[in-house]
C-alpha positions as CSV (number, residue, x, y, z in Angstrom):
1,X,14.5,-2.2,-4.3
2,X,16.8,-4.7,-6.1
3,X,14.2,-7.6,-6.2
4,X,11.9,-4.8,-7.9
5,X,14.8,-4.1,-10.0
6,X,15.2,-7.5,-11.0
7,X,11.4,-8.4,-10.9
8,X,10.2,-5.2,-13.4
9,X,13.5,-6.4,-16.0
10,X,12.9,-9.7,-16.2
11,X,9.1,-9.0,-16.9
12,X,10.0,-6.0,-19.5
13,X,11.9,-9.0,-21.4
14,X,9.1,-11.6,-20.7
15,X,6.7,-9.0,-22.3
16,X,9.0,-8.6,-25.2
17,X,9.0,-12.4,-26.2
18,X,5.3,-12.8,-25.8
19,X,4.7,-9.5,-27.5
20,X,7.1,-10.9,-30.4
21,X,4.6,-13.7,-30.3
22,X,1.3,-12.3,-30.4
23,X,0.7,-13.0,-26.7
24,X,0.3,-9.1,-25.8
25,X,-2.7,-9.8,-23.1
26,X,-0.5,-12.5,-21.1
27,X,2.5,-10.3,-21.3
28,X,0.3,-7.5,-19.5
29,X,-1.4,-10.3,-17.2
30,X,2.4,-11.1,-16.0
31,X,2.9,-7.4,-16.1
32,X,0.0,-7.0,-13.2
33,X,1.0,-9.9,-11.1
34,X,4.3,-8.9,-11.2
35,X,3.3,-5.2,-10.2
36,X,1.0,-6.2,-7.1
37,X,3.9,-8.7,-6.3
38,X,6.0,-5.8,-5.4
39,X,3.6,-3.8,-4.1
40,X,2.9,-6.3,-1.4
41,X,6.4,-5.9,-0.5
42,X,5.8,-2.2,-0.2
43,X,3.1,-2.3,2.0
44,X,5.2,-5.0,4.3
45,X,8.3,-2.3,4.1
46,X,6.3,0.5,4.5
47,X,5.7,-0.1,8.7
48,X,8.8,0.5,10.1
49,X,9.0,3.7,8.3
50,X,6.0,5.3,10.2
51,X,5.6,6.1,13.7
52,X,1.7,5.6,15.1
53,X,0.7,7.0,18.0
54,X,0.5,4.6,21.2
55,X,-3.1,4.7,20.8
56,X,-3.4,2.9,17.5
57,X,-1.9,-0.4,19.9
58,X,-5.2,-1.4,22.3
59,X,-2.0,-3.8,24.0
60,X,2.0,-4.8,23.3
61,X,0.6,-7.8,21.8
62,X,-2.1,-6.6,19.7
63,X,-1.6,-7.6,16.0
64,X,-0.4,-5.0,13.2
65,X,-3.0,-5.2,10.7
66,X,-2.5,-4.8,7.0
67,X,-5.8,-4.4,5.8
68,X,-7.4,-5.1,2.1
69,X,-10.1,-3.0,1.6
70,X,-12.5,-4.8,-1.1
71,X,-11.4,-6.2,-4.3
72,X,-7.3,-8.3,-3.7
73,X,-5.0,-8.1,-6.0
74,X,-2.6,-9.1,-4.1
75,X,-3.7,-12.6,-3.6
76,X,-0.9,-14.9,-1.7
77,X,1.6,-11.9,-2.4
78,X,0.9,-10.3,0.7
79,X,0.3,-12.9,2.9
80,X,3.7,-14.5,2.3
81,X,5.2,-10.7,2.9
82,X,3.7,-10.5,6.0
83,X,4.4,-14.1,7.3
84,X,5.9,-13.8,10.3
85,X,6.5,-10.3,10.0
86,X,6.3,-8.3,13.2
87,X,6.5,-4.5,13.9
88,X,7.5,-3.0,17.1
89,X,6.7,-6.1,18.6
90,X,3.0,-6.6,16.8
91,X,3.0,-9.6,15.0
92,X,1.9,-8.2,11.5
93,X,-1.7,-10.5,10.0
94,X,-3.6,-9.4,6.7
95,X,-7.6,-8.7,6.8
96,X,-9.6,-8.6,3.9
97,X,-12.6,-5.9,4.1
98,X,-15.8,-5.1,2.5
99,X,-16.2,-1.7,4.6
100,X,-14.4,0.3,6.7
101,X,-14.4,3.4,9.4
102,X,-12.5,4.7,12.1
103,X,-12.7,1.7,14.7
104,X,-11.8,-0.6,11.7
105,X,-8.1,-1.0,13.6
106,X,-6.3,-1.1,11.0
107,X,-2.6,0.6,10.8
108,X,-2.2,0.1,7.2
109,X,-5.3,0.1,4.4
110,X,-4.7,-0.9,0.9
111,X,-7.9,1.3,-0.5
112,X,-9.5,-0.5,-3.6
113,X,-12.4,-1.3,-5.5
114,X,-15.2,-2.6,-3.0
115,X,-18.9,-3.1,-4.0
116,X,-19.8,-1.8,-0.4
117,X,-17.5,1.6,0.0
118,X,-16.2,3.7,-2.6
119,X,-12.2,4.7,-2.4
120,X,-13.2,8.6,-1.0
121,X,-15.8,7.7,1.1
122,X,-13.7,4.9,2.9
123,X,-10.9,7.7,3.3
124,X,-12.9,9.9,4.6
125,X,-14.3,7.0,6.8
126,X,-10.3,6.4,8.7
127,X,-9.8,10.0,8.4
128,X,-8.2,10.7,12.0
129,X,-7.8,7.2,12.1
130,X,-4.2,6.4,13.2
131,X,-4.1,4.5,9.5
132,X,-1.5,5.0,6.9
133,X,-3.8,4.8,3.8
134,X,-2.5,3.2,0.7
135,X,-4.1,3.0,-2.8
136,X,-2.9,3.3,-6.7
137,X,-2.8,6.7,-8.0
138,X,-5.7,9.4,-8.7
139,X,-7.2,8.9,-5.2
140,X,-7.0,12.1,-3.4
141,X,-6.0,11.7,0.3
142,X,-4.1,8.8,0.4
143,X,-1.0,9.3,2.7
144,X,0.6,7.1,0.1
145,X,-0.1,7.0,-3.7
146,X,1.3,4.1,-5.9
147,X,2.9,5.5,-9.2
148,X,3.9,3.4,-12.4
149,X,7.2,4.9,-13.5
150,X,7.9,3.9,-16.5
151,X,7.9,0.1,-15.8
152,X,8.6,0.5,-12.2
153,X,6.6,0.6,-8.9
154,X,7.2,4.1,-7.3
155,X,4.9,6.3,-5.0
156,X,3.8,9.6,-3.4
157,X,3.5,10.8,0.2
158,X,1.1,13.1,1.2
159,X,2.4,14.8,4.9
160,X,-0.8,16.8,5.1
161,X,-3.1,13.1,5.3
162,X,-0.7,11.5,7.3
163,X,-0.2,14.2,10.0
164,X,-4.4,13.9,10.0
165,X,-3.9,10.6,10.9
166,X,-2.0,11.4,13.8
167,X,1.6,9.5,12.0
168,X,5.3,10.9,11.1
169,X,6.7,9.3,8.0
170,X,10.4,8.9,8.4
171,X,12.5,11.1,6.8
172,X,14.1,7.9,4.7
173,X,10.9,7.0,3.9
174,X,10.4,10.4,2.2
175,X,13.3,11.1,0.3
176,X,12.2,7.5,-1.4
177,X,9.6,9.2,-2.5
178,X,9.0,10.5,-6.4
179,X,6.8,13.6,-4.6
180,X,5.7,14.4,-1.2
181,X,2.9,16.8,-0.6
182,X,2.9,19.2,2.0
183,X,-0.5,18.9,2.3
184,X,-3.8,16.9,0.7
185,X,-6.0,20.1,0.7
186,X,-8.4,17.5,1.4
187,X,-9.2,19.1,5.5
C-alpha cells in the first residue's frame, strides 16, 4: 500500500503543476495511468488472499489466469505485475478477452467495457464460476468493486458473490476493505 501511497502523492503534486499550467487534461491522463498502475498491482495481490476450490485447477501445473475482459487499461501494468508471479504453485499469465462464460477458466476477471458482452451479462455469464470478479464501481455483483477515495485506489467486497463463486476471501483481505457486503442480492 506504500507504493500507492507514494504513487497517488506524487501524482496529486504532478497534477498541481500542470493544473498551475493549464495542462488540466494531461494532469488527469497521468491521473488514469497512474490509477490502473495500481490497480494492476491489486489484481496481482489480490490471489493469495482467496481460497478457490480444487476444481478451479484442471492440474498442479495449470496456469493462474488473470483475465481482461474487453477494453485494457491496464496495458504493460499488469503484465509486468504478473511476471513471474505464481500462486499456489500456478504460474500466474494474463488473457485478454472479447467474451466470456463459465468454462472461460479464468480465477480472476477484470470486467470492463467489451463490444461483445456487456459488464452484467458477462457476470452473470462466470456466475458459479470459481472466479473472483473484479471491475470499477457501479457494477452490481462483482466480488470486488474498485473505489476512488479521495485520490486513492480503495475497494469493496461483496461475500454474497464470492461465496456464489464457490471462494473464501481471507479475513485480511476483508478488513482492507472500505465495505464488505454480506450479500449482492444479485441470486
Amino acid at each position: 500500500m506504500n507504493l500507492a501511497r507514494r504513487c497517488t502523492s506524487g501524482v496529486a503534486g504532478l497534477a498541481a503543476i500542470l493544473a498551475t499550467l493549464g495542462l488540466e487534461s494531461v494532469a488527469q491522463a497521468q491521473d488514469r495511468s497512474i490509477e490502473y498502475a495500481v490497480k494492476a498491482a491489486y489484481l496481482q495481490k489480490f490471489a493469495p488472499f482467496v481460497a478457490w476450490p480444487p476444481s478451479a485447477f484442471p492440474s498442479p501445473s495449470s496456469p493462474f489466469a488473470v483475465c481482461v475482459l474487453g477494453r485494457d487499461p491496464f496495458g504493460a501494468n499488469l503484465d509486468q505485475a504478473v511476471s513471474g508471479q505464481s500462486i499456489f504453485g500456478h504460474p500466474m499469465v494474463v488473457r485478454r478477452l472479447d467474451h466470456v462464460d463459465g468454462n472461460s477458466g479464468c480465477h480472476i476477471l477484470y470486467v470492463g467495457a467489451s463490444r461483445n458482452q456487456s459488464p452484467p451479462d458477462a457476470l452473470r455469464a462466470v456466475r458459479g464460476a470459481p472466479t473472483l470478479t473484479v471491475a470499477d464501481g457501479g457494477a452490481a455483483g462483482a466480488v470486488i468493486q474498485f473505489v476512488l477515495k479521495g485520490s486513492r485506489v480503495r475497494f469493496d467486497i461483496d461475500t454474497g458473490a464470492a461465496a456464489a463463486n464457490r471462494l473464501t476471501i481471507s479475513s485480511k483481505l476483508l478488513s482492507l476493505a472500505t465495505s464488505v457486503r454480506p450479500d449482492s442480492g444479485s441470486s
